[in-house]
ZAGUKOL-426134 format. One record per residue: residue in three letters; x, y, z of N, C-alpha, C in turn. Coordinates in steps of 0.02 Angstrom, whole numbers, padded with zeros to 5 digits, always signed. Layout:
N
ALAXYZXYZXYZ ...
END
This chain:
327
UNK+00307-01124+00797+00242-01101+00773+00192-01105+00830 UNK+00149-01041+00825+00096-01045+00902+00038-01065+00867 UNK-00005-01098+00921-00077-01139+00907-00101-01089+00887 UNK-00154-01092+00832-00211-01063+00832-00253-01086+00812 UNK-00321-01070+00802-00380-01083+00794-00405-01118+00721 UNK-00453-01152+00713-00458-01146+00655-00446-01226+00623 UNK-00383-01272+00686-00341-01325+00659-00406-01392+00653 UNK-00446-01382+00609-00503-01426+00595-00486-01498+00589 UNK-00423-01503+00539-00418-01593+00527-00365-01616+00572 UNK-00342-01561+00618-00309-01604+00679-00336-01629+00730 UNK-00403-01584+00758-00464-01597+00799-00477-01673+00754 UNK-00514-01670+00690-00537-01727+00673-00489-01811+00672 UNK-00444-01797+00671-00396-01837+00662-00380-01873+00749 UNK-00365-01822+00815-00373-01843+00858-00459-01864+00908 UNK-00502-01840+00883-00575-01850+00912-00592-01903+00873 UNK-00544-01935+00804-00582-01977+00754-00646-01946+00744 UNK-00664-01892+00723-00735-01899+00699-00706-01866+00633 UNK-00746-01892+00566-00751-01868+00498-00746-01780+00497 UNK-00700-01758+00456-00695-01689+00444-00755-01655+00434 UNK-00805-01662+00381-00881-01641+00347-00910-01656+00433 UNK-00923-01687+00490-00953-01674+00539-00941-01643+00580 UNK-00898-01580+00580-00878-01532+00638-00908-01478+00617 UNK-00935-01454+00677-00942-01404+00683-00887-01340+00716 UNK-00858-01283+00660-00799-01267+00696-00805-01186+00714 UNK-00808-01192+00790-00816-01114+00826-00767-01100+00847 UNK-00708-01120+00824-00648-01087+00857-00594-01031+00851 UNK-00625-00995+00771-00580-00931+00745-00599-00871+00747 UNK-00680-00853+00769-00716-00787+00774-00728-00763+00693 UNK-00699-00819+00643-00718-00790+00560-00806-00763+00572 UNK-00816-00727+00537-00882-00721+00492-00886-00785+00458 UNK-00930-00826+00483-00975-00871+00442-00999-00856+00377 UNK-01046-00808+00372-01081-00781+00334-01046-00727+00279 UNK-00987-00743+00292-00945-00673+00255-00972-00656+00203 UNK-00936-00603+00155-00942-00583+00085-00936-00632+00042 UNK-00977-00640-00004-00966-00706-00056-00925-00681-00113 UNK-00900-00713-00136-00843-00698-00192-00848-00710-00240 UNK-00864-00677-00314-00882-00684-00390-00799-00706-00396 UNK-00822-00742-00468-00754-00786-00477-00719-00714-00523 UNK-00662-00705-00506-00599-00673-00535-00581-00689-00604 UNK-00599-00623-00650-00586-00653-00728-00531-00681-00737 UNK-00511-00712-00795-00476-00754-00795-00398-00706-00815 UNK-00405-00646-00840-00330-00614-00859-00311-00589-00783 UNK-00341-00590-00735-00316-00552-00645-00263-00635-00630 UNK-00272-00690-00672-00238-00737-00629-00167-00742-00680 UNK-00191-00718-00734-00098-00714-00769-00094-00658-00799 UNK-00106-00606-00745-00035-00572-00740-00022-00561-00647 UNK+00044-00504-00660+00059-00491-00609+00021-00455-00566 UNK+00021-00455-00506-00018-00407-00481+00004-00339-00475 UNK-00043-00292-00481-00010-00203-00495-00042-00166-00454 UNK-00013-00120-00419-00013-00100-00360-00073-00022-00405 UNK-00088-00013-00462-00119+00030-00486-00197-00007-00497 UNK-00223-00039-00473-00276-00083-00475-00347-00068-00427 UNK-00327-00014-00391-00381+00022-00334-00374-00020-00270 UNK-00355-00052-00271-00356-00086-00197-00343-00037-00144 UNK-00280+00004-00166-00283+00069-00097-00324+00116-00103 UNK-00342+00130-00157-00390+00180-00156-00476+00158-00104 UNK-00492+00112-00141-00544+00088-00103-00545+00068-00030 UNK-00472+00014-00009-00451+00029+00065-00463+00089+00120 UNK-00423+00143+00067-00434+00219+00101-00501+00255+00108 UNK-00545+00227+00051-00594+00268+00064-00636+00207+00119 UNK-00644+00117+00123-00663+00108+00171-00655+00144+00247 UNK-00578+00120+00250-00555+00149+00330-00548+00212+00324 UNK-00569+00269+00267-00570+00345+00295-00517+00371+00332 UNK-00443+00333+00307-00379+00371+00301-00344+00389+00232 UNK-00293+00406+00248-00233+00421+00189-00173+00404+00168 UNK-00178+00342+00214-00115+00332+00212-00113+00250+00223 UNK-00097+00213+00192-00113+00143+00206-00051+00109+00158 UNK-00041+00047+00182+00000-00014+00151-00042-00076+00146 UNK-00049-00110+00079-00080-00180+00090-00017-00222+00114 UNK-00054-00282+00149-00006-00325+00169-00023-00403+00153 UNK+00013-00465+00159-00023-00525+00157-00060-00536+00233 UNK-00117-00523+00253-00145-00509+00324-00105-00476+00369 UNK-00137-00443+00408-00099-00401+00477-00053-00437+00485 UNK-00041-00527+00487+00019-00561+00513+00086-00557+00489 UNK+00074-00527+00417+00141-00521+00382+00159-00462+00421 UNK+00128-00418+00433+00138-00342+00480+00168-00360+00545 UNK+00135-00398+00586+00144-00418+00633+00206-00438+00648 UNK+00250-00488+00600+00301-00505+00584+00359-00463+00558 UNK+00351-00398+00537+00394-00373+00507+00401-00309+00544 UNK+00352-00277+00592+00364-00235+00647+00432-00227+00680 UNK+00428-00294+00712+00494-00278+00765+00563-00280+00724 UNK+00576-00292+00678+00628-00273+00637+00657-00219+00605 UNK+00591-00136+00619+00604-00082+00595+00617-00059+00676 UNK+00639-00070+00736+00667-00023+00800+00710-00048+00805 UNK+00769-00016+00862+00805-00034+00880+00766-00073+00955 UNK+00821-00123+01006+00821-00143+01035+00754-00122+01087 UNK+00700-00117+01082+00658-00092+01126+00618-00122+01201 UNK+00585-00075+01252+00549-00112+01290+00467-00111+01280 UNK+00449-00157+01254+00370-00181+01225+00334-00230+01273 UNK+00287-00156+01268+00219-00194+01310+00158-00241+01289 UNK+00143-00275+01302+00095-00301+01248+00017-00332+01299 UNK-00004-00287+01308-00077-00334+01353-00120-00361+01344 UNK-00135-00411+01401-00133-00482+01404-00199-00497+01452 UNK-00254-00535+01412-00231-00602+01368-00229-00558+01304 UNK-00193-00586+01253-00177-00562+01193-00171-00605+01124 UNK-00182-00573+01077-00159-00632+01009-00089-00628+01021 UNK-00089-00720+01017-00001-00746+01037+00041-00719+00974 UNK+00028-00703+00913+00058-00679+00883+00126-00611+00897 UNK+00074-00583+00922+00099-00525+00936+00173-00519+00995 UNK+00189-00541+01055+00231-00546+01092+00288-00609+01038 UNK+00252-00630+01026+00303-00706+00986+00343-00653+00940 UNK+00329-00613+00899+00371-00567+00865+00408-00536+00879 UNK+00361-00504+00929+00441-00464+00961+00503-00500+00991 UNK+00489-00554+01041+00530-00590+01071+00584-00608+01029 UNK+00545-00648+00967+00602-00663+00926+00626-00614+00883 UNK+00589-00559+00883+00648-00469+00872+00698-00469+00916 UNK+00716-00505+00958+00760-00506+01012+00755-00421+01056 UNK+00671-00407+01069+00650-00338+01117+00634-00361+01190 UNK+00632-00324+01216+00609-00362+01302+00551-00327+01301 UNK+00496-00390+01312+00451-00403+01313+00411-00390+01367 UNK+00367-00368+01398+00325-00370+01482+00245-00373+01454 UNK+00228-00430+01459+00143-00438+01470+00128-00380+01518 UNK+00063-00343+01515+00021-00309+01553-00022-00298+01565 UNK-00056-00319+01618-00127-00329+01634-00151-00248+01620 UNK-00223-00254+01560-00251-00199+01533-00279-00129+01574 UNK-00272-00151+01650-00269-00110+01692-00226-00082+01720 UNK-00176-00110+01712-00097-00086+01717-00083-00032+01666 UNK-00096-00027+01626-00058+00025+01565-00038+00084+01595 UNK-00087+00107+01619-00087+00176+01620-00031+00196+01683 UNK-00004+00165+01719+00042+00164+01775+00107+00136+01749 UNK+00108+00089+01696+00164+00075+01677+00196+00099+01594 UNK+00142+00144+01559+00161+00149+01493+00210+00205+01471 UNK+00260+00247+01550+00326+00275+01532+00383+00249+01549 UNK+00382+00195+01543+00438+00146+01563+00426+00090+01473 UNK+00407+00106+01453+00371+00065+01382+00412+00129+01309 UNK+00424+00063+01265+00439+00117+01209+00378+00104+01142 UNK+00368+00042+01164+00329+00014+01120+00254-00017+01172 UNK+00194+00001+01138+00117-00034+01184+00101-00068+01116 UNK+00076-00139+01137+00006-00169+01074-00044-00185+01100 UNK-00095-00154+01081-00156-00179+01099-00192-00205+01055 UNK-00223-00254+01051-00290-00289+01022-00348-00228+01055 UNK-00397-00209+00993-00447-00178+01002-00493-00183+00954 UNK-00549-00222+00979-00562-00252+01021-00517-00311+01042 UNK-00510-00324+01100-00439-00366+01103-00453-00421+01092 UNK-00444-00464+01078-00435-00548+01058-00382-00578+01107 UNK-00418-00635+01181-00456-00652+01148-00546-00651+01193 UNK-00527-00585+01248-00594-00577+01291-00640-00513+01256 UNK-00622-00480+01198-00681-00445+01190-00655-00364+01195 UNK-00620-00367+01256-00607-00286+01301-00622-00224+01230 UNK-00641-00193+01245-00627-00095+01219-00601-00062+01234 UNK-00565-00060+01225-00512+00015+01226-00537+00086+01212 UNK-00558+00132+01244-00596+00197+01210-00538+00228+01171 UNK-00564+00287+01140-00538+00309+01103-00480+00353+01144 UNK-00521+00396+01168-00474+00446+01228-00419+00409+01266 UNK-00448+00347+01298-00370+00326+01316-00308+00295+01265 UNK-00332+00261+01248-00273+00277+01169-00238+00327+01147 UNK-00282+00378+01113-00239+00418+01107-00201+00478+01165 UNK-00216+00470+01221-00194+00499+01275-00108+00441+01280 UNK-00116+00370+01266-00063+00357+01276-00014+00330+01218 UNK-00055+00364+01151-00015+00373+01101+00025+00440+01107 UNK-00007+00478+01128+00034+00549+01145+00099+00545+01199 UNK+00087+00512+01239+00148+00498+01297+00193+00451+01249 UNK+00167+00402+01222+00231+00374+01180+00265+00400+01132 UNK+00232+00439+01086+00253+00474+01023+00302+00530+01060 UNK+00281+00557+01115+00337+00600+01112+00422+00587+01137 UNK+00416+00518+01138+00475+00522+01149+00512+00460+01116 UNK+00464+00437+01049+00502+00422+00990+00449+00355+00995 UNK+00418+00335+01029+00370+00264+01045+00303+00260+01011 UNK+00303+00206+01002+00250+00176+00966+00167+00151+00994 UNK+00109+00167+00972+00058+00118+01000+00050+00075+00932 UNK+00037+00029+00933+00009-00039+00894-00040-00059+00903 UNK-00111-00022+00849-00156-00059+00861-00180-00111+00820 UNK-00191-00176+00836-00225-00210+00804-00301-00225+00827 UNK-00316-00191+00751-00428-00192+00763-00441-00247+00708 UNK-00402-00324+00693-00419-00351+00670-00511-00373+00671 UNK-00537-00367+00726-00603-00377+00731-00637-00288+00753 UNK-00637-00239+00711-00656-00182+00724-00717-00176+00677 UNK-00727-00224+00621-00756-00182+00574-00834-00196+00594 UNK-00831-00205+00647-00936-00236+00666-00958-00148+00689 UNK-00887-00154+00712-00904-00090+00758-00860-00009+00733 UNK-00848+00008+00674-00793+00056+00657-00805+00136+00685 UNK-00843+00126+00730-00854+00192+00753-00802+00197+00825 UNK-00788+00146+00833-00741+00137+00898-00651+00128+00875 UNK-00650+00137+00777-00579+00138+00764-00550+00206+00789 UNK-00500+00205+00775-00429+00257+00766-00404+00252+00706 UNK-00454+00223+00655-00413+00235+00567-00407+00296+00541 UNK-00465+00324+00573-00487+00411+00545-00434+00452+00564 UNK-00397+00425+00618-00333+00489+00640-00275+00488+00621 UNK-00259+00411+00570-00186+00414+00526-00189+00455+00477 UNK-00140+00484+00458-00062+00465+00494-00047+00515+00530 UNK-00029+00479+00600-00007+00519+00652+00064+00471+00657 UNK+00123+00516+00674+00172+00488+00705+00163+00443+00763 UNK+00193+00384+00745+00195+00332+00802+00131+00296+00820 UNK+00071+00314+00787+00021+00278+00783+00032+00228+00721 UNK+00026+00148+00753+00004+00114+00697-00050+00075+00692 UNK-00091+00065+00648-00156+00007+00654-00135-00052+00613 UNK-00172-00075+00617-00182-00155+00584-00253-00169+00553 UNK-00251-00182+00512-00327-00216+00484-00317-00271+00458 UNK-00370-00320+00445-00397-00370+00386-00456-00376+00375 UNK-00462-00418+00334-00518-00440+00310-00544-00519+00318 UNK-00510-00536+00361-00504-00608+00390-00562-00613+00407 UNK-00594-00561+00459-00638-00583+00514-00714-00558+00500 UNK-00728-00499+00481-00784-00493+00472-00810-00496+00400 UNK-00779-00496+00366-00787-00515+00298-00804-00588+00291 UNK-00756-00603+00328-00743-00683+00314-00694-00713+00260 UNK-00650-00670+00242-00615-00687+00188-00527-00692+00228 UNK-00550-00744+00271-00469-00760+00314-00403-00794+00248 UNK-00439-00849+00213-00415-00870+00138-00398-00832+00094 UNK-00409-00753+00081-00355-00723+00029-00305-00680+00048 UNK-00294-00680+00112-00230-00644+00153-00217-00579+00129 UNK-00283-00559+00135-00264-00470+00141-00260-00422+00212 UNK-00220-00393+00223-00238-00349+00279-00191-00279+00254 UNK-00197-00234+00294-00172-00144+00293-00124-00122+00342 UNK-00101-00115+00335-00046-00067+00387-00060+00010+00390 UNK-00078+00041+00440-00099+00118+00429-00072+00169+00484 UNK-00019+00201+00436+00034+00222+00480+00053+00278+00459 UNK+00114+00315+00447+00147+00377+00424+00187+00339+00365 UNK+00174+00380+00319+00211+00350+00244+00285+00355+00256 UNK+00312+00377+00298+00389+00366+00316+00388+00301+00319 UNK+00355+00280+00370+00345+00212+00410+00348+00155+00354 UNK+00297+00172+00324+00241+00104+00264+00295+00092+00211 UNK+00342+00175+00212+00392+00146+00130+00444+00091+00153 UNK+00474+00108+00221+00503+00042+00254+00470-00018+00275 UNK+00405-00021+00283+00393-00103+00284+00401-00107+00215 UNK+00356-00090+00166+00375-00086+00094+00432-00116+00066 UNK+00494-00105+00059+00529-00131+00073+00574-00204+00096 UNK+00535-00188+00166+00540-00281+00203+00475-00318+00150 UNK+00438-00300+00144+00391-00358+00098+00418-00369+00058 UNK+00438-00338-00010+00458-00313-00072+00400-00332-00124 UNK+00409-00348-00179+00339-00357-00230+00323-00409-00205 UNK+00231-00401-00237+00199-00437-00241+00182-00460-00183 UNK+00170-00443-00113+00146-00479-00062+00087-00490-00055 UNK+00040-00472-00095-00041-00486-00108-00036-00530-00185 UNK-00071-00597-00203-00094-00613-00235-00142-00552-00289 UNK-00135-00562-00354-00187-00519-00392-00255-00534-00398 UNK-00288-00612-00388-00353-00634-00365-00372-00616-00301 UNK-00326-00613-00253-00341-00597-00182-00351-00507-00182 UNK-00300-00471-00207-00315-00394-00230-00389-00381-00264 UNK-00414-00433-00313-00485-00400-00345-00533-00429-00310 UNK-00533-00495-00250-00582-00501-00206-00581-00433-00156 UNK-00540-00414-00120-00538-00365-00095-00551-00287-00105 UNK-00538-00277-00172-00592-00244-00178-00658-00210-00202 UNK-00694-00305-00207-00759-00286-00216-00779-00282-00117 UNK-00754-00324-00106-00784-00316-00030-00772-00264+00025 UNK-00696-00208-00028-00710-00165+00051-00755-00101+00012 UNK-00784-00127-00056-00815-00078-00093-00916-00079-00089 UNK-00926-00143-00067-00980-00165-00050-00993-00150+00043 UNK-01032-00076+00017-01054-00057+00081-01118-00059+00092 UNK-01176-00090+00032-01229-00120+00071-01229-00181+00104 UNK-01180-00226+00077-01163-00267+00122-01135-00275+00173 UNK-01092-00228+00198-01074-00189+00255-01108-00177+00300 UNK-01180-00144+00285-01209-00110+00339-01277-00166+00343 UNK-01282-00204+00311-01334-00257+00317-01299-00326+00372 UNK-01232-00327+00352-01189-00364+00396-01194-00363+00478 UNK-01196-00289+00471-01168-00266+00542-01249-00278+00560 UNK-01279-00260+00567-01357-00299+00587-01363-00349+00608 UNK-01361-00417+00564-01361-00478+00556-01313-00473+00614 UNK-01235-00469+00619-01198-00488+00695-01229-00475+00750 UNK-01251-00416+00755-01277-00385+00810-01321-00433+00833 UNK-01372-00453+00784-01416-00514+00829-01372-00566+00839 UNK-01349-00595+00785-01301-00681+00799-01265-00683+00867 UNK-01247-00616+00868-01188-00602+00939-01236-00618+00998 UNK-01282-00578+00988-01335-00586+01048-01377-00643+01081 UNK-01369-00684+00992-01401-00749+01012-01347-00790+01034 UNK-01308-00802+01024-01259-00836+01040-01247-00828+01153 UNK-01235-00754+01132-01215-00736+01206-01266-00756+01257 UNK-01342-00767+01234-01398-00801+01271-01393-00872+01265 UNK-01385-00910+01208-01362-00949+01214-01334-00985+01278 UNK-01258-00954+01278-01213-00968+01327-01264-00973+01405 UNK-01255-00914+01406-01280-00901+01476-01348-00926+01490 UNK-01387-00958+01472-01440-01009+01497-01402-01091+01494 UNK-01346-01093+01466-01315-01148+01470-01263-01165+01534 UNK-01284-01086+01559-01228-01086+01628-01178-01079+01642 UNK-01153-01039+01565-01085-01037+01517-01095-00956+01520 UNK-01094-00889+01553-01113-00842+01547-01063-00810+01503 UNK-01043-00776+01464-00999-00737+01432-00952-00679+01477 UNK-00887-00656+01494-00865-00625+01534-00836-00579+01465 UNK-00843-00590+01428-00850-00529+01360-00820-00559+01312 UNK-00829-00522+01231-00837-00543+01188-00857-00487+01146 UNK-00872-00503+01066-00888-00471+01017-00936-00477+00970 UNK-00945-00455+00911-01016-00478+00877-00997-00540+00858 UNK-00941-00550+00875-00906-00609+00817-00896-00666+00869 UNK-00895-00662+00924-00873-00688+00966-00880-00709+01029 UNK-00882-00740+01078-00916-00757+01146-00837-00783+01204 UNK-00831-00726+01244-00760-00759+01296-00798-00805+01376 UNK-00776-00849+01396-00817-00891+01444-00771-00905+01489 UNK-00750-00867+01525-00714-00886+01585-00731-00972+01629 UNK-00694-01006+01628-00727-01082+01697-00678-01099+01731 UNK-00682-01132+01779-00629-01175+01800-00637-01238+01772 UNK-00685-01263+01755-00682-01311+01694-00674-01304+01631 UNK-00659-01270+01611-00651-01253+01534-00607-01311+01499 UNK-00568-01344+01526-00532-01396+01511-00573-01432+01467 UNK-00607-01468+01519-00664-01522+01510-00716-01498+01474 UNK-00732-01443+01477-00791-01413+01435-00761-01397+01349 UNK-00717-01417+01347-00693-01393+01256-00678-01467+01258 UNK-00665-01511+01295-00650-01583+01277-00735-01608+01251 UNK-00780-01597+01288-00840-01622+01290-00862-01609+01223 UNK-00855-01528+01185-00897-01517+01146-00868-01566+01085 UNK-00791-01559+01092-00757-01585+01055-00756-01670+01026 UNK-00789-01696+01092-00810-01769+01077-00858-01766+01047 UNK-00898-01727+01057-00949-01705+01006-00964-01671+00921 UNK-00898-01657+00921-00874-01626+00870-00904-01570+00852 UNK-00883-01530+00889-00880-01432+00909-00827-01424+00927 UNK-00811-01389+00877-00714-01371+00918-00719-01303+00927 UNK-00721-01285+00970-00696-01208+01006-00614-01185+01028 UNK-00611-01123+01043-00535-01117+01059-00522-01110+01131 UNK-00505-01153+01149-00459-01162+01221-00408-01120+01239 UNK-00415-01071+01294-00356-01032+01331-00338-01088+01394 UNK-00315-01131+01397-00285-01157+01459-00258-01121+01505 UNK-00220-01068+01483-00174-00990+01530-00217-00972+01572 UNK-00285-00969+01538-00343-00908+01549-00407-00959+01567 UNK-00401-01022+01583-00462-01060+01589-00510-01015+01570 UNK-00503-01011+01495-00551-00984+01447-00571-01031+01399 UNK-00634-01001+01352-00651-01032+01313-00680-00968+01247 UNK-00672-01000+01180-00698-00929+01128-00733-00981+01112 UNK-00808-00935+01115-00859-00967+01049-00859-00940+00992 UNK-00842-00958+00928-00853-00893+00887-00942-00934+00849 UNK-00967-00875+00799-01032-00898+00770-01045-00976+00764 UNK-01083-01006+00739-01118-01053+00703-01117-01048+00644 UNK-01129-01089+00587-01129-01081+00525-01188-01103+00501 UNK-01250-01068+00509-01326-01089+00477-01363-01122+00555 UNK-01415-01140+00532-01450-01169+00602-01432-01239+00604 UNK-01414-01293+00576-01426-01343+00587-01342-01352+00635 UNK-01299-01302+00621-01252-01303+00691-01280-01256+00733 UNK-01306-01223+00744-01355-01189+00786-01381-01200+00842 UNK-01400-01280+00801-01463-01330+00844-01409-01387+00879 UNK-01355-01400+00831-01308-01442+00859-01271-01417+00928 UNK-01260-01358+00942-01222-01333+00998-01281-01295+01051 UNK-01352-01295+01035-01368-01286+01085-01400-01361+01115 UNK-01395-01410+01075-01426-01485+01100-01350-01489+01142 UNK-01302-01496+01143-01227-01521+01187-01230-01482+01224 UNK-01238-01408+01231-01244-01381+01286-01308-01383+01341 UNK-01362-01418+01320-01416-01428+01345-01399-01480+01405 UNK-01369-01528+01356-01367-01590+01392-01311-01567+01430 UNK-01267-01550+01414-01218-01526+01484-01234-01508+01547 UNK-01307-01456+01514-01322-01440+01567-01373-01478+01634 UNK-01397-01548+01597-01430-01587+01636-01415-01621+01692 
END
């Protein structure tokens, strides 16, 4: 199992400080997510039914036609490399560890590639994944180059993989609008900007050839039926959507000033998110951490992710530790 973010009572358990006193910036969630009306009480006994609007409303969020729910992109993630044969997959890097960990253990040969590399190495590739925005520095991918090297792959039976788990601040920079195209696949959830990482929904958006075979590898029921009717009031709530995307836009900004008067400049990032290149970064996630701020540590990448704050009074807590750091 690979680290990730998020591991709150293991931080507390080794820093000894009480769980209720952390402050935790280490997953890029929406703080502030969608709030959730409680689920009548007949959605929890019965089964869940795939006639319930969840795709419908999905489709008309992401403005395709073609979609699969999943238990988060990770169940996707996981069940990918089991529909190719033996392939060579690119996956660039730095990247969500998820993603290479799957394939590998698809038993595919694997090659990290620096995001500047693609374009020199992506006909020797049967399979590309990109994070877009990538996780865990921020990068963009335009649209044009994507699909310029979805076209070189598709034609000769290859795949691009996108995961825009953190797209929705920004959906004018997806590729949802162009499924289903052969050999294009996306990824979504609702983990991150929603904030609803706890009911494990995400989409697969691909060619219905494709979706009836993951289909299949899931088999019933891979969404909860409480988790199906949170989902979709929230991908149906588009004033909250567009009031959201506001609110990040500043938090992102404050945050990213933040940093960088702390001497911590941001080398990129998202609304959701802050990437901090150091050669101390070690020591600088130990520090906050004695402090009880847990952020996510790239050791690979002597990196660091800030994700939001949760209200001001952690606000005030991480810019007082970074103050004094900086003294």
């Amino acid at each position: 199992m690979l680290e990730h973010g998020g591991r709150l009572r293991a931080a507390a358990e080794a820093y000894r400080i009480p769980l209720e006193e952390w402050v935790d910036l280490s997953t890029g969630i929406n703080p502030d997510g969608w709030v959730t009306p409680r689920p009548p009480d007949k959605v929890w006994r019965r089964l869940p039914e795939e006639e319930d609007g969840l795709e419908q409303a999905a489709r008309l969020y992401y403005g395709c036609r073609s979609l699969l729910p999943a238990a988060g992109s990770q169940q996707a993630i996981q069940v990918l490399p089991a529909l190719r044969p033996v392939s060579n997959v690119g996956v660039v890097e730095p990247c969500y560890g998820e993603h290479p960990h799957a394939w590998r253990y698809g038993n595919h040969r694997v090659r990290m590639i620096a995001a500047d590399a693609i374009e020199g190495r992506i006909d020797e590739l049967d399979v590309l994944v990109i994070c877009n925005p990538n996780n865990p520095d921020g990068r963009v991918f335009t649209r044009s180059q994507l699909l310029a090297w979805h076209n070189r792959l598709s034609a000769r039976g290859g795949w691009l993989v996108i995961d825009e788990a953190f797209m929705d601040a920004t959906p004018e920079q997806s590729l949802a609008g162009v499924t289903p195209r052969a050999g294009l696949i996306i990824l979504r959830s609702l983990g991150k900007f929603f904030g609803l990482a706890g009911v494990r929904v995400g989409f697969v958006l691909a060619e219905t050839a494709l979706l009836e075979r993951i289909r299949v590898k899931l088999g019933p029921w891979s969404i909860a039926g409480p988790s199906r009717w949170v989902a979709i009031g929230a991908l149906s709530d588009e004033a909250w959507q567009v009031r959201m995307r506001g609110e990040l836009s500043l938090a992102g900004a404050r945050l990213q000033t933040l940093l960088s008067r702390a001497g911590l400049k941001p080398t990129g990032g998202t609304l959701l998110f802050q990437y901090v290149k150091s050669a101390a970064a070690d020591s600088i996630a130990d520090r906050l951490a004695r402090h009880g701020i847990l952020v996510r540590h790239f050791p690979e990448q002597s990196a660091i992710r800030f994700g939001l704050p949760d209200g001001e009074p952690a606000w005030d807590r991480l810019a007082d530790c970074l103050a004094r750091r900086a003294e």
